[in-house]
C-alpha positions in Angstrom: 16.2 -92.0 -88.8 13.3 -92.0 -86.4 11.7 -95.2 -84.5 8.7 -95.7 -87.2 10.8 -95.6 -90.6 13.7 -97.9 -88.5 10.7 -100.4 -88.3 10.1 -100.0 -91.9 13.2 -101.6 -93.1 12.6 -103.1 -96.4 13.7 -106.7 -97.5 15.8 -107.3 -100.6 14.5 -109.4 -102.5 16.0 -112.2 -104.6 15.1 -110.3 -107.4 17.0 -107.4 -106.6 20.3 -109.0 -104.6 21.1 -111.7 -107.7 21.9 -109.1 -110.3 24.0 -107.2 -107.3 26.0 -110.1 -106.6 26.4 -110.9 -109.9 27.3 -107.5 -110.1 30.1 -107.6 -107.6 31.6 -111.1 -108.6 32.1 -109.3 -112.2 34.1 -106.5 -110.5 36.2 -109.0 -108.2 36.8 -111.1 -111.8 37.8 -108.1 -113.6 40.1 -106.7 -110.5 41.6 -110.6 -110.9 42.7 -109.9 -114.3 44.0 -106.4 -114.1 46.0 -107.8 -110.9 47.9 -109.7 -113.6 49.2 -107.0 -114.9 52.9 -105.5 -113.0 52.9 -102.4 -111.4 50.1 -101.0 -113.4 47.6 -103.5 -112.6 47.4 -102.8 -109.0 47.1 -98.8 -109.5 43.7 -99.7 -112.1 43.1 -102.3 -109.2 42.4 -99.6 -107.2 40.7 -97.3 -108.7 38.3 -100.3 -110.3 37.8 -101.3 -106.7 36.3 -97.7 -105.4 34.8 -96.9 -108.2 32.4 -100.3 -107.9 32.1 -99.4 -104.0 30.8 -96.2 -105.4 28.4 -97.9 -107.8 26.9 -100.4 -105.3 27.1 -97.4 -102.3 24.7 -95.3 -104.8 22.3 -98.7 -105.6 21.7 -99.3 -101.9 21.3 -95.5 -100.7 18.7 -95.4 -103.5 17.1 -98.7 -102.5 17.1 -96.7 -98.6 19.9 -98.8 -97.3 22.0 -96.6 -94.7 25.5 -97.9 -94.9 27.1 -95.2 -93.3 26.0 -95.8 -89.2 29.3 -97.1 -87.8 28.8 -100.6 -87.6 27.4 -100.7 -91.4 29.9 -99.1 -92.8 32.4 -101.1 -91.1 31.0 -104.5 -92.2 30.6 -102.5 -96.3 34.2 -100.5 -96.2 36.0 -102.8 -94.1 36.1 -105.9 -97.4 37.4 -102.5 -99.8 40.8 -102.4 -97.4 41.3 -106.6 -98.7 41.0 -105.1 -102.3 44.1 -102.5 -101.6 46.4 -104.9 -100.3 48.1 -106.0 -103.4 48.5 -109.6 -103.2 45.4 -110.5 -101.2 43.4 -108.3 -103.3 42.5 -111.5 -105.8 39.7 -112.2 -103.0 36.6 -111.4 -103.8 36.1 -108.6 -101.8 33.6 -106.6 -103.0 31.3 -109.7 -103.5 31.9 -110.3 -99.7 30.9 -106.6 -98.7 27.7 -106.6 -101.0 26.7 -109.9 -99.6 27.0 -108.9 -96.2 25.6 -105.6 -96.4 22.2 -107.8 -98.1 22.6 -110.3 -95.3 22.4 -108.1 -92.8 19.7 -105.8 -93.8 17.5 -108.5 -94.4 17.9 -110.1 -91.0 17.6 -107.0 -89.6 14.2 -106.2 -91.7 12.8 -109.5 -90.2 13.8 -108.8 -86.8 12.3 -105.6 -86.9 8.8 -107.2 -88.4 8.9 -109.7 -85.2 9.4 -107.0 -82.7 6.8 -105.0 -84.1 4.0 -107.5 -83.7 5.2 -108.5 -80.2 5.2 -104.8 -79.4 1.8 -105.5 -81.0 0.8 -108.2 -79.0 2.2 -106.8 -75.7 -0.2 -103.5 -75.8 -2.6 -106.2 -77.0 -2.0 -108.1 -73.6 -2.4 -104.6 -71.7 -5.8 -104.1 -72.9 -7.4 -107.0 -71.9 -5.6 -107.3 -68.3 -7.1 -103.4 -68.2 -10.7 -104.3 -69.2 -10.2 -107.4 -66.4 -10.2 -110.2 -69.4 -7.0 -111.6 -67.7 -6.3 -112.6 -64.0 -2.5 -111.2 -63.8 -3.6 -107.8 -62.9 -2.2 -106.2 -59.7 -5.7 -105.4 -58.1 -6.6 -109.4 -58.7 -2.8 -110.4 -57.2 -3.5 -108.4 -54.0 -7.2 -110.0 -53.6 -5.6 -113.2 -54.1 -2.7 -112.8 -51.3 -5.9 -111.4 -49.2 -8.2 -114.7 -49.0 -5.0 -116.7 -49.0 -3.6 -115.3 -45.9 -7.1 -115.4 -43.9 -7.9 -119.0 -45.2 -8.1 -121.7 -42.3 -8.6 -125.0 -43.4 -12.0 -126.4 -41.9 -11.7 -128.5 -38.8 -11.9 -132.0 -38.7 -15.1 -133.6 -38.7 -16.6 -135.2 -35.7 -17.2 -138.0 -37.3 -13.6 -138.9 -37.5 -11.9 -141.7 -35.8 -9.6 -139.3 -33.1 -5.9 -140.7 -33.1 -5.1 -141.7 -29.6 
């Protein structure tokens, strides 16, 4: 993905993330209750398990989530490996990935936002030092270190009591 679409990150809304976690906490309740059956229950466990990480992988590639960098699909896969251990897989796993995965792209959307206006603001700042509407430019620096070093403080006026 190149620099301008990174920027571009869209926000999930609240709209849009309720129904998904609603989603999820369904699929962590109905893995709860198959769990309860022996032996069976943690084979349809399974297969309940990445058949939802299917489902919610589909909803957020369409939405233009990337889940599959490294890091992303570390925090979205890593919650499915809860779900196949077989006594630990009554957490709510799933919800936890899908929550994440909404957490973090929406932080990341908003850091992306603030950088682009400082990135804004910064060529903004460039500008005017170039057209000479600031002082902090390295021509006005040098002039500066020039009068300062050939400045002599006026001598004293005659006038003045001398000390004796």
């Amino acid at each position: 993905m190149n620099e301008q679409s990174e920027q571009r990150k869209k926000i999930i809304p609240f709209v849009v993330s309720a129904p998904l976690l609603t989603l999820a906490a369904i699929f962590d309740v109905v893995n709860g209750l198959i769990n309860l059956i022996p032996a069976v229950g943690q084979t349809i466990s399974v297969t309940v398990t990445v058949i939802a990480y299917m489902i919610f992988g589909l909803i957020f590639s369409l939405m233009g989530v990337r889940i599959m960098t490294k890091k992303r699909a570390a925090r979205f896969f890593g919650p499915m490996f809860i779900e196949m251990i077989p006594i630990i897989n009554v957490l709510p796993g799933i919800f936890l990935s899908v929550l994440l995965t909404i957490l973090i792209q929406n932080f990341e959307s908003k850091i992306a936002v603030v950088a682009v206006k400082n990135v804004r603001r910064g060529k903004n700042l460039q500008n005017r030092l170039k057209k000479g509407l600031g002082t902090a430019t390295a021509e006005n620096a040098s002039k500066l270190v020039k009068t300062t070093a050939s400045y002599r403080p006026p001598p004293y006026p005659s006038s003045l009591p001398k000390e004796s």
